[in-house]
C-alpha positions as CSV (number, residue, x, y, z in Angstrom):
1,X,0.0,0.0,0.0
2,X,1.3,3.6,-1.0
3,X,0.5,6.0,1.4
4,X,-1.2,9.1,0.1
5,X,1.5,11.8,0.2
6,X,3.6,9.5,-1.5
7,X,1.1,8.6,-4.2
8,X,1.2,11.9,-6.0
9,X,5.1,11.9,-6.2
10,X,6.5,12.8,-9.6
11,X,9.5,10.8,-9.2
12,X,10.0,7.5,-7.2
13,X,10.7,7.7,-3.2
14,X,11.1,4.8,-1.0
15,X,8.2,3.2,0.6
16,X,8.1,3.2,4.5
17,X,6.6,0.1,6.0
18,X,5.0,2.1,9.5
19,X,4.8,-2.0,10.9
20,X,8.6,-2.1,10.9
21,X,9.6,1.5,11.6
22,X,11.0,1.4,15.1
23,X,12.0,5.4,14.9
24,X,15.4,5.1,14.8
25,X,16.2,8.0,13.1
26,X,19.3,6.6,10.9
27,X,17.4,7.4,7.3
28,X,17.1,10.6,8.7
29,X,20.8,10.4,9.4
30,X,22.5,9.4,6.0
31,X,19.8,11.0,3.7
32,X,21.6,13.7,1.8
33,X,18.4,15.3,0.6
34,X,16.6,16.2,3.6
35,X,13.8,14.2,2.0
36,X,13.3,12.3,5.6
37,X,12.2,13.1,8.9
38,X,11.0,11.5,11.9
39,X,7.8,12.4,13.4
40,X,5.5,10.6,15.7
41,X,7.8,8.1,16.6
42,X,8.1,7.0,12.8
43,X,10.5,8.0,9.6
44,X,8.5,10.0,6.7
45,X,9.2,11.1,3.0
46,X,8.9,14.9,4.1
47,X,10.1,16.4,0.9
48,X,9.6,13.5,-2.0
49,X,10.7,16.6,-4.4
50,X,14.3,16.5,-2.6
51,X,14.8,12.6,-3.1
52,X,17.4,11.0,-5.1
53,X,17.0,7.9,-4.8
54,X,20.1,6.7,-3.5
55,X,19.1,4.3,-1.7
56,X,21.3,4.9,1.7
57,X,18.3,5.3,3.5
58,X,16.9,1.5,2.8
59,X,20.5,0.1,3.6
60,X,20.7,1.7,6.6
61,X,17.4,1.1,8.3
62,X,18.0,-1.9,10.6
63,X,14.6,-3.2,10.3
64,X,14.4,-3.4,6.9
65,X,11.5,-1.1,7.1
66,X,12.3,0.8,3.8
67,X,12.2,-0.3,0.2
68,X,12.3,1.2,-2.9
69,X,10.2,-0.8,-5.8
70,X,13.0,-0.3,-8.5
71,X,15.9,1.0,-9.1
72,X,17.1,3.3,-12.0
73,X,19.8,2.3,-13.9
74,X,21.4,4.7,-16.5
75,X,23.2,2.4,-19.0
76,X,25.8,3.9,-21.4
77,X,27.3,2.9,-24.4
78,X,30.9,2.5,-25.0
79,X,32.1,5.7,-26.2
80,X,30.0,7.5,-23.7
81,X,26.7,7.8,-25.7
82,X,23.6,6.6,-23.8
């Protein structure tokens, strides 16, 4: 289930699983966007504009309680054309 301020997101942003969330804050931590936050006890996409993706937030949560449903790949040809 997408939550609803995450459904209207132009670009992708991780999916928080609230169930496995324990608050830790470490997202938060190593997100170099700001895109994160923690409120009521549980990590939130506050800024889903200011997310790149990287993907440091889902391997730093211990709880495995953030995912992101694919992963963008820019491929380039040899010779440096895409």
């Amino acid at each position: 289930m997408i939550p609803n301020d995450q459904q209207h997101a132009r670009q992708p942003v991780p999916l928080i699983d609230p169930a496995r969330c324990d608050g830790c804050g470490l997202c938060v931590r190593v997100c170099p966007t700001g895109a994160l936050a923690v409120k009521d006890g549980l990590a939130v996409v506050v800024a889903p504009e200011a997310c790149n993706y990287t993907g440091l937030c889902e391997a730093a949560c211990p709880t495995e309680a953030i995912q992101r449903l694919f992963e963008v790949v820019i491929f380039e040809k040899p010779g440096g054309h895409r």
